[in-house]
LUMLO-607277 format. One record per residue: residue number from 0; z, y, x of N, C-alpha, C, CB in turn. Coordinates in Angstrom, 1 decimal. Atoms other than C-alpha are relative to their C-alpha. Glycine has a CB too. Layout:
! LUMLO-607277
NUMI,NUM,Z,Y,X,Z,Y,X,Z,Y,X,Z,Y,X
...
//
This chain:
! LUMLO-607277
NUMI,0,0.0,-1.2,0.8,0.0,0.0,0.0,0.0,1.2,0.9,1.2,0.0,-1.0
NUMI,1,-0.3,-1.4,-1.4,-1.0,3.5,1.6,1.6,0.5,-0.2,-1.1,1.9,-0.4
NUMI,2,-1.0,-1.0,0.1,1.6,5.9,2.5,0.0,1.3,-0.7,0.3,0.2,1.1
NUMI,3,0.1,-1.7,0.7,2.0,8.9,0.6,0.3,0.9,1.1,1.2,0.3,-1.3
NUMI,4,-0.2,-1.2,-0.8,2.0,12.4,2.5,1.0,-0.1,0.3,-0.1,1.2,-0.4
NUMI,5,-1.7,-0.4,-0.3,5.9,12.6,2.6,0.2,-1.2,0.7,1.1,0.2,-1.3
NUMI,6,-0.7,0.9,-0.9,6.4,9.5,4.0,-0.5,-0.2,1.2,0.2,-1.2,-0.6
NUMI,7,0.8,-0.4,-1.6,3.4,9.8,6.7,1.0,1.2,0.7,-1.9,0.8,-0.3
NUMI,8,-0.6,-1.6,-0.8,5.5,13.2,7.7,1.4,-0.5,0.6,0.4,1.7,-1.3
NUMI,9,-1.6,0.8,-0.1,9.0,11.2,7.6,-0.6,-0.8,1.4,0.6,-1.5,-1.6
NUMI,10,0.5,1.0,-1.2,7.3,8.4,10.0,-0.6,0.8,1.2,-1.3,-1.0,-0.5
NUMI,11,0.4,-1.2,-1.0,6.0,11.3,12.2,0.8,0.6,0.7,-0.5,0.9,-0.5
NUMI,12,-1.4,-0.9,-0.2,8.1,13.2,14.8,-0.8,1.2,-0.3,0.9,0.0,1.6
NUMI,13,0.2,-1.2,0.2,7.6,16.6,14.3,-0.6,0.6,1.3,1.0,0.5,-0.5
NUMI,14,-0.2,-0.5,-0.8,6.2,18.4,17.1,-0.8,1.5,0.0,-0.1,-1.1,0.9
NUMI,15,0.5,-1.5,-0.4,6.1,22.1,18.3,-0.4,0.3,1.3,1.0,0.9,-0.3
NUMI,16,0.3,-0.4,-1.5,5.1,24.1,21.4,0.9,0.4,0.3,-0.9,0.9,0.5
NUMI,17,-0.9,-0.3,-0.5,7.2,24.7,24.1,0.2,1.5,0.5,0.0,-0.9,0.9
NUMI,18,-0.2,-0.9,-0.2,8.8,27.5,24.5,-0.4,0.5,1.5,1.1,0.0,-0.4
NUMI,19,0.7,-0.6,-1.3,7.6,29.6,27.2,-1.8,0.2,0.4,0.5,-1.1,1.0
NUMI,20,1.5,0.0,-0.1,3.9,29.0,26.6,-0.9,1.0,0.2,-0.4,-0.4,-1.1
NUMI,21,1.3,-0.9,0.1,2.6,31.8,25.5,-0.4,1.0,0.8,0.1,0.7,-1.1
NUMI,22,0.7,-0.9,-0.8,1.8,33.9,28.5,-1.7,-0.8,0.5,1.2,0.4,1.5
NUMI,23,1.8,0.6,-0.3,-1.2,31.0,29.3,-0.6,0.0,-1.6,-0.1,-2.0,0.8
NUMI,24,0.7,0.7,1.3,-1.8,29.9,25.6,-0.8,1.0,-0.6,1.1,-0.6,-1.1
NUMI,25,0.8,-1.7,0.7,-2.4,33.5,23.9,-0.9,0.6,0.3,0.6,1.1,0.1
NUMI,26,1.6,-0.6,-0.5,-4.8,34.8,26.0,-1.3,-1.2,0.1,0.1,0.6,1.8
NUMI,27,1.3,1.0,-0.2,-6.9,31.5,26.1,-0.5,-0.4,-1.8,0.7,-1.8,1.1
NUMI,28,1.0,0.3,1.5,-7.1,30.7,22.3,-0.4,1.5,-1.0,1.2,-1.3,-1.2
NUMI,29,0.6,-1.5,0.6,-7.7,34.8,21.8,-1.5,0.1,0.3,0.8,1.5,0.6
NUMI,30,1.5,0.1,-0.7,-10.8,34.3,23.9,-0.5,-1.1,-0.7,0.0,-0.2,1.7
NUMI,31,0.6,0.9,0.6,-11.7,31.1,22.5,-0.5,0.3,-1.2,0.6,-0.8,-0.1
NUMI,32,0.2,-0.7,0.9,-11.4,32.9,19.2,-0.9,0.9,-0.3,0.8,0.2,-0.1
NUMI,33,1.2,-1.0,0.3,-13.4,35.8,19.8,-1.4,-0.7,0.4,0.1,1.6,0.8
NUMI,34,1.5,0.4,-0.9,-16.3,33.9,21.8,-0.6,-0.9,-1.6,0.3,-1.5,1.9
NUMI,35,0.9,0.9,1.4,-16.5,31.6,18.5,-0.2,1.1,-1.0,1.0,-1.4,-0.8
NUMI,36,0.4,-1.1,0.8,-16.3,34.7,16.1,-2.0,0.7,0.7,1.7,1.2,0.2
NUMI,37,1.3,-0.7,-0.6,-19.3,36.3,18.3,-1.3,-0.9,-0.1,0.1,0.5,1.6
NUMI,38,1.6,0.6,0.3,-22.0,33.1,18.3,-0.3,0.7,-1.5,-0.1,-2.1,-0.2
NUMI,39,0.6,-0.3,1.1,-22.4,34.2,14.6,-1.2,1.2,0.4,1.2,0.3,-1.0
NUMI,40,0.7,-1.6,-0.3,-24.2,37.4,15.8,-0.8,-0.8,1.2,1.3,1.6,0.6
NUMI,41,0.8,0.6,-1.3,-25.6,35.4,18.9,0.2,-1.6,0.1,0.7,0.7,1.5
NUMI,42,-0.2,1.3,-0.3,-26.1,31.5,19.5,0.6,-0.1,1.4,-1.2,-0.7,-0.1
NUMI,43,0.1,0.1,-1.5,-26.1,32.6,23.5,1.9,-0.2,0.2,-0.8,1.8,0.9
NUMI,44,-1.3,0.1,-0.1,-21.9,32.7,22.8,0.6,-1.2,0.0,0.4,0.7,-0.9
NUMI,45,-1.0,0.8,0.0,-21.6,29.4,22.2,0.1,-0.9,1.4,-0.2,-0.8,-1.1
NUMI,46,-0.5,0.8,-1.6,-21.8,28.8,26.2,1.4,0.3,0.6,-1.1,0.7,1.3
NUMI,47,-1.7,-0.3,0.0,-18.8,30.3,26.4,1.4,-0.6,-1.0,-0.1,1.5,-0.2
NUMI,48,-1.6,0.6,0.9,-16.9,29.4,23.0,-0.1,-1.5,-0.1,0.2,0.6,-1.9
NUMI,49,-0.7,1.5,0.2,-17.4,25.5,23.7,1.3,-0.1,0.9,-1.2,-1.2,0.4
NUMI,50,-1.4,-0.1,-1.2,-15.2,25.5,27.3,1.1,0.7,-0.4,-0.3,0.9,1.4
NUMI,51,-1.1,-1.5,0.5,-13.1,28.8,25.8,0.5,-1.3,-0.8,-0.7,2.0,-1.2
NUMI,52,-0.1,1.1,0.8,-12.4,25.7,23.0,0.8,-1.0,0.1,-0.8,-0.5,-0.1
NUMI,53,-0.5,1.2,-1.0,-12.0,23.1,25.0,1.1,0.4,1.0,-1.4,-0.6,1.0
NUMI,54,-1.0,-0.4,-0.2,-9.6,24.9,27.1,1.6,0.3,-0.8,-0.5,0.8,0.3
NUMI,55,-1.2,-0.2,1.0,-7.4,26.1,24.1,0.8,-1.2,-0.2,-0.5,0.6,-1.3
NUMI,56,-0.2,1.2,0.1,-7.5,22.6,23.0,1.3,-0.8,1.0,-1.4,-0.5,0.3
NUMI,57,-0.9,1.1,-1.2,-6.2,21.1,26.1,1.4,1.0,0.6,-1.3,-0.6,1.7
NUMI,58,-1.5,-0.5,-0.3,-3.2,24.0,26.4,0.7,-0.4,-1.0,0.2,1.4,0.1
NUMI,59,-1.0,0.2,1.0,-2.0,23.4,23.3,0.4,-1.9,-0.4,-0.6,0.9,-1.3
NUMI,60,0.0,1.3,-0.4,-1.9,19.3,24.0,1.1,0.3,1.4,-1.7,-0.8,0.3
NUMI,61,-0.6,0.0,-1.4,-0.4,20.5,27.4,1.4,0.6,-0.4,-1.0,1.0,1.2
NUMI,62,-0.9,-0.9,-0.1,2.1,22.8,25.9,1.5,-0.5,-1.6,-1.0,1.7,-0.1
NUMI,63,-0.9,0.7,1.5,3.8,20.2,22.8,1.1,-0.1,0.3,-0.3,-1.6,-0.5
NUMI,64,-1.5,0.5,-0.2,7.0,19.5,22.3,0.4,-0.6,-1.1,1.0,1.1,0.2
NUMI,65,-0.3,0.4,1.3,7.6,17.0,19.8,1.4,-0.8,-0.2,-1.0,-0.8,-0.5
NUMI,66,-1.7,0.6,0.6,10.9,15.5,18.4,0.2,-1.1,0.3,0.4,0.0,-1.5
NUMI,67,-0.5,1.3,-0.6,13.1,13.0,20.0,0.8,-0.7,-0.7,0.8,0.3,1.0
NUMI,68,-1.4,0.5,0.2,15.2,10.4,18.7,0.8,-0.2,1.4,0.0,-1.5,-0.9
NUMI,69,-0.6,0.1,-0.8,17.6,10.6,21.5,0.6,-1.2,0.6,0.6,0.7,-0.4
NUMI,70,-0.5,1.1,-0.1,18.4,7.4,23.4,1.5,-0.1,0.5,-0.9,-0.6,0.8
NUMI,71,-1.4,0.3,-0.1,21.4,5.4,24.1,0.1,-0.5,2.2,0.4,-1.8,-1.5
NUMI,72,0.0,0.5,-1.4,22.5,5.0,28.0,0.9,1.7,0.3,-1.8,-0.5,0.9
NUMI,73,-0.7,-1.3,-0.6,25.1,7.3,30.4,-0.4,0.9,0.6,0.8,-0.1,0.6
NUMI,74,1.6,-0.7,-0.4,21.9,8.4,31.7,-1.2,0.1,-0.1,-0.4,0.0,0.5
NUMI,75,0.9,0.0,0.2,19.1,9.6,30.3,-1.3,0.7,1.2,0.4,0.5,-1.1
NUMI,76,1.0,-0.7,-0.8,15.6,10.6,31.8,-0.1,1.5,-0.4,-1.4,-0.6,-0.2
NUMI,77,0.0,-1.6,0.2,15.6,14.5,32.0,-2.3,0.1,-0.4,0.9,1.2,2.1
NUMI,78,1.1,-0.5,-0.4,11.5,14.1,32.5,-1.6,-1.3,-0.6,0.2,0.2,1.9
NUMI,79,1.2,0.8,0.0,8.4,12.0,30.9,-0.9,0.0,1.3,-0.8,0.4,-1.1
NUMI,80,0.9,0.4,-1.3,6.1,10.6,33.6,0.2,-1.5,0.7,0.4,1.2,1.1
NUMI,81,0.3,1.5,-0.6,6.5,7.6,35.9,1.0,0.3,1.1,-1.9,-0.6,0.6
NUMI,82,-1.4,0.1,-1.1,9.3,6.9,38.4,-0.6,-0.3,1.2,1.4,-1.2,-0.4
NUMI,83,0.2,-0.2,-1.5,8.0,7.7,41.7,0.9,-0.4,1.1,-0.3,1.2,0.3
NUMI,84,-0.8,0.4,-0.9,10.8,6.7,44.1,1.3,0.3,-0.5,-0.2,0.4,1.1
NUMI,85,-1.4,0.4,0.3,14.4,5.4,43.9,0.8,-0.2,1.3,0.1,-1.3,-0.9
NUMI,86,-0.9,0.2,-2.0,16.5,6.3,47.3,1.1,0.3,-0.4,-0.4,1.3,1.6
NUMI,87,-1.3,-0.3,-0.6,19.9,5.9,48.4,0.3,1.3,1.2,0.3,-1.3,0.6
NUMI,88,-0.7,-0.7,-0.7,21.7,8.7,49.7,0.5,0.4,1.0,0.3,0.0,-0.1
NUMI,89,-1.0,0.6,-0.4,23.8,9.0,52.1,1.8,0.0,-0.2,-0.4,0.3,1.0
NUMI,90,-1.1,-0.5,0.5,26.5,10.6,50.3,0.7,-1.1,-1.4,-0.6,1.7,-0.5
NUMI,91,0.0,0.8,1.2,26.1,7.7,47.8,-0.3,0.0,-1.5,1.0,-0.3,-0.1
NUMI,92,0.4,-0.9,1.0,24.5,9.5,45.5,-1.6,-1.1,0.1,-0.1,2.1,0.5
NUMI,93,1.6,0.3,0.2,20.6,7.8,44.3,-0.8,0.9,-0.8,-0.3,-1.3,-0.6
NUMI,94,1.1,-0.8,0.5,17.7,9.8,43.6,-0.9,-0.6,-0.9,-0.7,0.3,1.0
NUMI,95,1.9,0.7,0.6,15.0,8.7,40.7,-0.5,1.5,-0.4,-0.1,-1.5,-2.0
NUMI,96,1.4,-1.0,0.0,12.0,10.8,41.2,-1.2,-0.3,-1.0,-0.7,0.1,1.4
NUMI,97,0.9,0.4,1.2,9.9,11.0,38.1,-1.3,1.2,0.4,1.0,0.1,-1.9
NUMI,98,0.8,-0.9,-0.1,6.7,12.3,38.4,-0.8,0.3,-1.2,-0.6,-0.3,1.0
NUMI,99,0.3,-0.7,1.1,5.0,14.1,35.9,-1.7,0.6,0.0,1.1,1.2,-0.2
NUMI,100,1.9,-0.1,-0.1,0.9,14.3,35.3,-0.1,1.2,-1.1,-1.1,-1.9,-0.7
NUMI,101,0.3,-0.8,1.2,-0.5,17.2,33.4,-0.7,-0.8,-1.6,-1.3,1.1,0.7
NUMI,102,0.2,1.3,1.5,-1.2,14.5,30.8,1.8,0.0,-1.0,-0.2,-2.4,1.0
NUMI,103,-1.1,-0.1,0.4,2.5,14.5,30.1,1.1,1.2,-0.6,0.4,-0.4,0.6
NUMI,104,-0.6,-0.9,0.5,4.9,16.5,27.9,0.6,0.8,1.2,0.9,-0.5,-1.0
NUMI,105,-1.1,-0.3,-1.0,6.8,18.9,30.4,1.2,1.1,-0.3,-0.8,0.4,1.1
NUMI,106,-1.1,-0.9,0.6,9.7,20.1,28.5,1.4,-1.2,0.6,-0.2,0.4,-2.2
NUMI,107,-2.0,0.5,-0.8,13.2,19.0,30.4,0.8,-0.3,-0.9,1.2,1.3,1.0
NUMI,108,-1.0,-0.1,0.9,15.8,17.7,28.6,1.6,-0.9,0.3,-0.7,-0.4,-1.3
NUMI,109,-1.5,0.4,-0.3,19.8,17.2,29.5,0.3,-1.4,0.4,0.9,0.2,-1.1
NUMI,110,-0.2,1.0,-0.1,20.2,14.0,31.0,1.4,-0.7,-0.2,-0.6,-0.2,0.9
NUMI,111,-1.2,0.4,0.6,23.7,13.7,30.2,0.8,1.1,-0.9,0.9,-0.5,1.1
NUMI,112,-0.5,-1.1,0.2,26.2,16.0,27.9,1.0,0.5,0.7,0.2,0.1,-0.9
NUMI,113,-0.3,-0.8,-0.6,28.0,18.5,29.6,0.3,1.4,0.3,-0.3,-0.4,0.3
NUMI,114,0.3,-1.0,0.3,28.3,21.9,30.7,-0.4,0.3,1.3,1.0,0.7,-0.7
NUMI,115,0.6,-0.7,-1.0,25.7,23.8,33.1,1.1,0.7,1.2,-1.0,1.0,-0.7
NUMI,116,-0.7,-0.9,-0.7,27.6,24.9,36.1,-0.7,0.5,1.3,1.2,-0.6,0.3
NUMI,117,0.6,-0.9,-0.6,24.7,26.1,38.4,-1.1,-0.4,-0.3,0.2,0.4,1.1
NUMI,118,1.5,0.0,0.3,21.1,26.6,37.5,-0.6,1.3,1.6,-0.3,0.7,-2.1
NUMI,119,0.3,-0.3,-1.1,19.6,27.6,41.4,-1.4,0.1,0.3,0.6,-0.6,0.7
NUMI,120,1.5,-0.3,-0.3,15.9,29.1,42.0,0.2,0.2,1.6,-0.7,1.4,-0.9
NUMI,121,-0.1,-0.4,-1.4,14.9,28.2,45.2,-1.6,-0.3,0.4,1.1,-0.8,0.9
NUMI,122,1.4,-0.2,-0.4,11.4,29.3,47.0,-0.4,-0.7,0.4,-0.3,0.7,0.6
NUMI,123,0.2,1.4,-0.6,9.4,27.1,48.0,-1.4,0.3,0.8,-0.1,-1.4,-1.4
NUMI,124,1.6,-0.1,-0.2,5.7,25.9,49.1,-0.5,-1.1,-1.1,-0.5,-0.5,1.6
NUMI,125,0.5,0.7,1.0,3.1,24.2,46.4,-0.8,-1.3,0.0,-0.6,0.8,-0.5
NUMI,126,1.3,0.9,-0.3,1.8,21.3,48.0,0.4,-1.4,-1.5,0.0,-0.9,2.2
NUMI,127,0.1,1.1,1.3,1.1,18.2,45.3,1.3,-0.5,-0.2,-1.1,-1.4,0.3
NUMI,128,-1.0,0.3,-0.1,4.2,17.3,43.8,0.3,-1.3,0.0,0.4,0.5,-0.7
NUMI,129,0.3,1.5,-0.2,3.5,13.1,44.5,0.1,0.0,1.8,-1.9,-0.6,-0.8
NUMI,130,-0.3,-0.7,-1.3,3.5,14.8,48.0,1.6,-0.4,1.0,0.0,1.6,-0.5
NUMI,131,-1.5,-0.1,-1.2,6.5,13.8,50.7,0.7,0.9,0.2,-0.1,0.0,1.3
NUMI,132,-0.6,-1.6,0.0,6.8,17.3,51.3,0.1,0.7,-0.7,-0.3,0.8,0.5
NUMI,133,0.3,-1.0,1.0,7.1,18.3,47.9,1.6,0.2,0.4,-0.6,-0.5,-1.7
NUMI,134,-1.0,-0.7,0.3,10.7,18.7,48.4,1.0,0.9,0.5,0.4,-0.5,-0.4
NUMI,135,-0.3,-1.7,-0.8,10.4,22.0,50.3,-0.7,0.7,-1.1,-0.9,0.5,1.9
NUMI,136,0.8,-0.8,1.0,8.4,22.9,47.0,0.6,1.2,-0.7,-0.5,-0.8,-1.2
NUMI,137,-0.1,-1.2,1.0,9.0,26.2,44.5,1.5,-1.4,-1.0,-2.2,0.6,-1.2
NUMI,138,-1.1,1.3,0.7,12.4,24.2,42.8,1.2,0.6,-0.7,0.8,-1.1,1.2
NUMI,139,-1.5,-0.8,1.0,15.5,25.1,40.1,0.8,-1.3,0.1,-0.3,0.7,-2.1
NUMI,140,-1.0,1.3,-0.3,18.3,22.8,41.3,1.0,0.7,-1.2,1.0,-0.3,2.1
NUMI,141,-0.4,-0.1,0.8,20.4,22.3,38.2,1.6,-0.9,0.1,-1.0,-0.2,-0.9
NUMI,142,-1.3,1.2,-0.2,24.5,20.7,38.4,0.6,0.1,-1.1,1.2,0.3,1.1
NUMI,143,-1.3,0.6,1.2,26.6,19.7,35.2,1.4,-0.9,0.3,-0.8,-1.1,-1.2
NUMI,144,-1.3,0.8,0.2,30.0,18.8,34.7,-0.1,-0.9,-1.0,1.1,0.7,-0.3
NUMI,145,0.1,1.2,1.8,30.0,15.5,32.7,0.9,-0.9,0.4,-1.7,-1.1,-0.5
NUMI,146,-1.3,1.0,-0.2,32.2,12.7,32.3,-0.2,-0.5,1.5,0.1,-1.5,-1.3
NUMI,147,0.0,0.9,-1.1,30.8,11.0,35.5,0.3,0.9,1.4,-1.6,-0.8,0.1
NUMI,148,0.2,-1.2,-0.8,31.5,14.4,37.1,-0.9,0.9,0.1,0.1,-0.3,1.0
NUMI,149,1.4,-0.9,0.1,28.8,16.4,38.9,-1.4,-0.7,0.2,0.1,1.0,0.9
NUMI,150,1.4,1.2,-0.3,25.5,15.2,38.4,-1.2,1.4,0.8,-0.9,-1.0,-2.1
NUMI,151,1.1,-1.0,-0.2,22.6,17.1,40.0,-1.5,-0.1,-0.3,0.0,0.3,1.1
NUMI,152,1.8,0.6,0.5,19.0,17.3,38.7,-0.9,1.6,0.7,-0.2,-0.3,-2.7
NUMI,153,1.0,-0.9,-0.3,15.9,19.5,40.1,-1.3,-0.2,-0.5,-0.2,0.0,1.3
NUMI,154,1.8,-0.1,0.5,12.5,20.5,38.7,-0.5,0.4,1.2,-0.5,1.3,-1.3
NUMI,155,0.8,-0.1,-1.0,10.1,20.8,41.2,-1.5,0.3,0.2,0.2,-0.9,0.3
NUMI,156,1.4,-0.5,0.6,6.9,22.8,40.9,-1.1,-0.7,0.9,-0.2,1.8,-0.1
NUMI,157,1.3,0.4,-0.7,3.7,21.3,42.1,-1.3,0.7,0.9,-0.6,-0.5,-0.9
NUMI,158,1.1,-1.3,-0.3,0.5,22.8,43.2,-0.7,0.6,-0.7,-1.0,-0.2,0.7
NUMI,159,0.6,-0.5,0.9,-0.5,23.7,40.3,0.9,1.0,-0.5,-0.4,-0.9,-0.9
NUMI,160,-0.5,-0.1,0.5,2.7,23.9,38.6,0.8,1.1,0.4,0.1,-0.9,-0.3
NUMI,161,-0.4,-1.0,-0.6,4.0,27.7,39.9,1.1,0.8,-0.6,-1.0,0.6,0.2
NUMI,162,-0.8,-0.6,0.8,6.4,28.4,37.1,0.7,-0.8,-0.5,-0.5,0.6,-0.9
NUMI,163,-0.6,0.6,0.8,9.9,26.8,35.9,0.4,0.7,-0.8,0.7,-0.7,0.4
NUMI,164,-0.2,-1.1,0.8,11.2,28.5,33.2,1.3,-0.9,-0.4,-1.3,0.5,-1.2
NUMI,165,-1.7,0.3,0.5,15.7,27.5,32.4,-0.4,0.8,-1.4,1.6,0.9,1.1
NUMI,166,-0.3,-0.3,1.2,16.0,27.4,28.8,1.7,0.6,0.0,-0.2,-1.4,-0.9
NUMI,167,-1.4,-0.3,0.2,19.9,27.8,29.4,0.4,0.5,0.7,0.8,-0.7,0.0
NUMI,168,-0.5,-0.2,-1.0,22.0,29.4,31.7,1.1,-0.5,0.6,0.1,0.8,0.0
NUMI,169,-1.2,0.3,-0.5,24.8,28.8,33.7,1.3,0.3,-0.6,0.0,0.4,1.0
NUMI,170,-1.2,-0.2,0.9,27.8,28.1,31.8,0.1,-0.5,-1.6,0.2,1.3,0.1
NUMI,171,0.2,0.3,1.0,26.1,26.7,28.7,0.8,-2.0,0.1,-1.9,0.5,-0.3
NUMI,172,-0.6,1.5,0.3,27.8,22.9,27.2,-1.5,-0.3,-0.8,1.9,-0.2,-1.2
NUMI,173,1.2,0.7,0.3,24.7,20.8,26.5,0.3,-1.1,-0.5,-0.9,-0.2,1.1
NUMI,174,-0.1,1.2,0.3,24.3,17.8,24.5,-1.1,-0.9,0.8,-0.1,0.0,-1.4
NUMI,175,0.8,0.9,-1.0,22.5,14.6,26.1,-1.1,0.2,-1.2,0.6,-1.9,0.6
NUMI,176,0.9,-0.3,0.3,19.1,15.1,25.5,-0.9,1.7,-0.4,0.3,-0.8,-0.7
NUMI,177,0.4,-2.1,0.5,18.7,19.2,24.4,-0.8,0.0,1.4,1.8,1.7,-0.2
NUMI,178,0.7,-0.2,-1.0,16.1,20.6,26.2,0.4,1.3,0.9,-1.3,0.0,-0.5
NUMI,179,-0.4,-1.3,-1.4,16.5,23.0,29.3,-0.8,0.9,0.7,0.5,-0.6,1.3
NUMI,180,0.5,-0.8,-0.8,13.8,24.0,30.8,-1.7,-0.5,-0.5,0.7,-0.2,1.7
NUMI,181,1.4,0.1,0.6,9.9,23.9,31.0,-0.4,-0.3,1.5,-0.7,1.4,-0.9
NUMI,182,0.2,0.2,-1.1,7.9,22.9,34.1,-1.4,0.5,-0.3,0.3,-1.5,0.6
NUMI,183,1.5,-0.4,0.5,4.2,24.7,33.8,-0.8,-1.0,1.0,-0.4,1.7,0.1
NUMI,184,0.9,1.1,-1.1,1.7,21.7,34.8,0.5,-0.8,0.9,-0.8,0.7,0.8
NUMI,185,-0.3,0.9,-0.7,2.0,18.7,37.1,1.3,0.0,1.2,-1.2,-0.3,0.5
NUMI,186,-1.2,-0.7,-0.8,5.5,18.7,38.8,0.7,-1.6,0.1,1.1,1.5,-1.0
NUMI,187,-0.8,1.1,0.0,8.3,16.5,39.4,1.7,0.4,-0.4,-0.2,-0.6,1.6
NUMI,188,-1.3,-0.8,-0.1,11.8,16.1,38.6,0.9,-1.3,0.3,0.4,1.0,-1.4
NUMI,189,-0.7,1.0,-0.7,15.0,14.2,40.5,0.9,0.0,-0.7,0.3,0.0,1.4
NUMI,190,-1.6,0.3,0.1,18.0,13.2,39.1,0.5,-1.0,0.8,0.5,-0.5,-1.3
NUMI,191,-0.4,1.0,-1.1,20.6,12.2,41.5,1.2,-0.7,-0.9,0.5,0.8,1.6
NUMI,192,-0.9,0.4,0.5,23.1,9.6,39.8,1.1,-0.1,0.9,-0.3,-1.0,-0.5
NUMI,193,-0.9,-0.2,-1.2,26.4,9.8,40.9,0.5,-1.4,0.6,1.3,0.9,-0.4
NUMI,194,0.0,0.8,-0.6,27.9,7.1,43.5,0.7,-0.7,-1.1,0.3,0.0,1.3
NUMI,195,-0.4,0.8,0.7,28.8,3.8,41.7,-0.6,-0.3,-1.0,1.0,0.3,-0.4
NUMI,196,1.1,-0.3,0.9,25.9,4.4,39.3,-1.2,-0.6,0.6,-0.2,1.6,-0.4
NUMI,197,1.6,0.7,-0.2,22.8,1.8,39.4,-0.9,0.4,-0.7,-0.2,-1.2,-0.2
NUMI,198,1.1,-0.6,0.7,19.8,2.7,38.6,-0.6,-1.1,-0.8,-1.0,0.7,0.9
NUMI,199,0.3,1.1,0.8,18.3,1.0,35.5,-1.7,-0.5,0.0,0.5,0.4,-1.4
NUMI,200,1.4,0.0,-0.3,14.7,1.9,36.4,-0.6,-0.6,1.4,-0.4,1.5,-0.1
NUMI,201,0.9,0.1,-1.2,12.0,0.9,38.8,-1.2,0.5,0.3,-0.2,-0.9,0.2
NUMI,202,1.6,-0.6,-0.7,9.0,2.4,40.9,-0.9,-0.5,-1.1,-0.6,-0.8,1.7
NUMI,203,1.2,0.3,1.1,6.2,2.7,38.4,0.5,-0.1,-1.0,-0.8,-1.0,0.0
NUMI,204,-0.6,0.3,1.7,8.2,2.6,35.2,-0.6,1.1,-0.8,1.9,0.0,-0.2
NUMI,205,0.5,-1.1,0.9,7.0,5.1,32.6,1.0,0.3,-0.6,-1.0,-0.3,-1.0
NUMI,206,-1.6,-0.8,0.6,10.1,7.4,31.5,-0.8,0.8,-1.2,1.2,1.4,1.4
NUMI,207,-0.4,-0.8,0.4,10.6,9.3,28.6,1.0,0.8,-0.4,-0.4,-0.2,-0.3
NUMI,208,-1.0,-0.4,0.0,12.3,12.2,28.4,1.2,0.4,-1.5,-0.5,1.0,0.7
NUMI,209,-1.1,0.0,1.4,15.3,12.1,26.2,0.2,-1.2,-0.8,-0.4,1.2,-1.2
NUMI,210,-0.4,1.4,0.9,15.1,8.4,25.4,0.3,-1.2,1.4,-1.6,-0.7,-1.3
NUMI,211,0.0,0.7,-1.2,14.3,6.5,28.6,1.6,-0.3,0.8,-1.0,0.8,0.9
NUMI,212,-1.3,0.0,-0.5,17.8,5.1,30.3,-0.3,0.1,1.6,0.9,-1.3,-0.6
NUMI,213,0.5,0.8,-1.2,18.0,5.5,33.8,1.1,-0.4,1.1,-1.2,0.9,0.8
NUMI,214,-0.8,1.6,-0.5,21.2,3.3,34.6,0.2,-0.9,-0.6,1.1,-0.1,0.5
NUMI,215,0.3,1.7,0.7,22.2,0.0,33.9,1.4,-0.1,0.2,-1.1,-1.3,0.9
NUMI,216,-1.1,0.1,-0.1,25.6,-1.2,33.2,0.7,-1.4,0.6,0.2,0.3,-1.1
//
């Protein structure tokens, strides 16, 4: 038996754009807009309003944010993408590095609840964030107080990706999962679990953010 409208929308998450968008988005689907308004008067416009189009298109795919059911674990993935490396410390601390493809959502979201106790912009350089030396990159190191203590997590801008944007500031109590920040285009981001804390993921796993667990009990 079909579904009726309301229940297709129920079965649906909801999703919006991420905040922060609109300094790329606005100007690309205003141009897209006028180039397609203008073929009417000229065909020669539509060399311009298919790409103009096709651009808009693929910001507003780039710039979603749709609704989480929030998973269960004492650590969640702050980051959709794929788990690029899982190092020990030496402080006893482990790193999972998730990397993140301009294919993927890139809206951050609290990997445990807590409260922000420093959100830290630090300069960087832009080489590919899949890169060794991404992590001298453009970066916002982020620390929470949570039950397991302090945890630390970093966004990490890419070569593309030249803009993080903190939803919160320092001093905000977050729930696990709420979102935090924005990463513009292909980037990466580390959460370090604290010592005593296994990781539940492995190299190549596909995370998502705000459901994906990434220890194991």
């Amino acid at each position: 038996m079909p579904l009726s409208p309301s229940q297709r929308s129920a079965n649906s998450p909801r999703v919006t754009l991420a905040r922060g968008a609109s300094p790329w988005l606005v100007p690309t689907v205003l141009t897209a807009a006028a180039c397609t308004a203008l073929t009417r008067r000229s065909g020669k416009w539509a060399v311009a309003a298919v790409p103009a189009s096709a651009l808009s298109a693929g910001m507003l795919w780039f710039f979603r944010d749709p609704e989480r059911a929030i998973g269960e674990g004492r650590v969640i993935s702050p980051a959709d993408g794929v788990v690029q490396s899982i190092d020990a410390w030496p402080d006893g601390r482990t790193r999972v590095a998730v990397f993140m493809s301009p294919l993927n959502v890139h809206v951050n979201r609290a990997p445990l609840p807590g409260t922000v106790t420093s959100v830290e912009h630090v300069p960087g350089g832009f080489v590919p964030a899949f890169n060794k030396d991404s992590d001298r990159n453009e970066r916002v190191v982020w620390h929470f107080d949570t039950e397991l203590g302090d945890l630390e997590m970093t966004q990490i801008a890419g070569a593309v990706a030249r803009r993080i944007i903190p939803y919160v500031p320092s001093g905000t109590k977050v729930k696990q999962g709420e979102r935090i920040g924005l990463i513009r285009f292909g980037s990466r981001v580390d959460t370090y679990l604290p010592p005593g804390i296994e990781p539940g993921v492995v190299v190549g796993q596909r995370t998502t953010a705000g459901v994906t667990r990434l220890d194991r009990d």
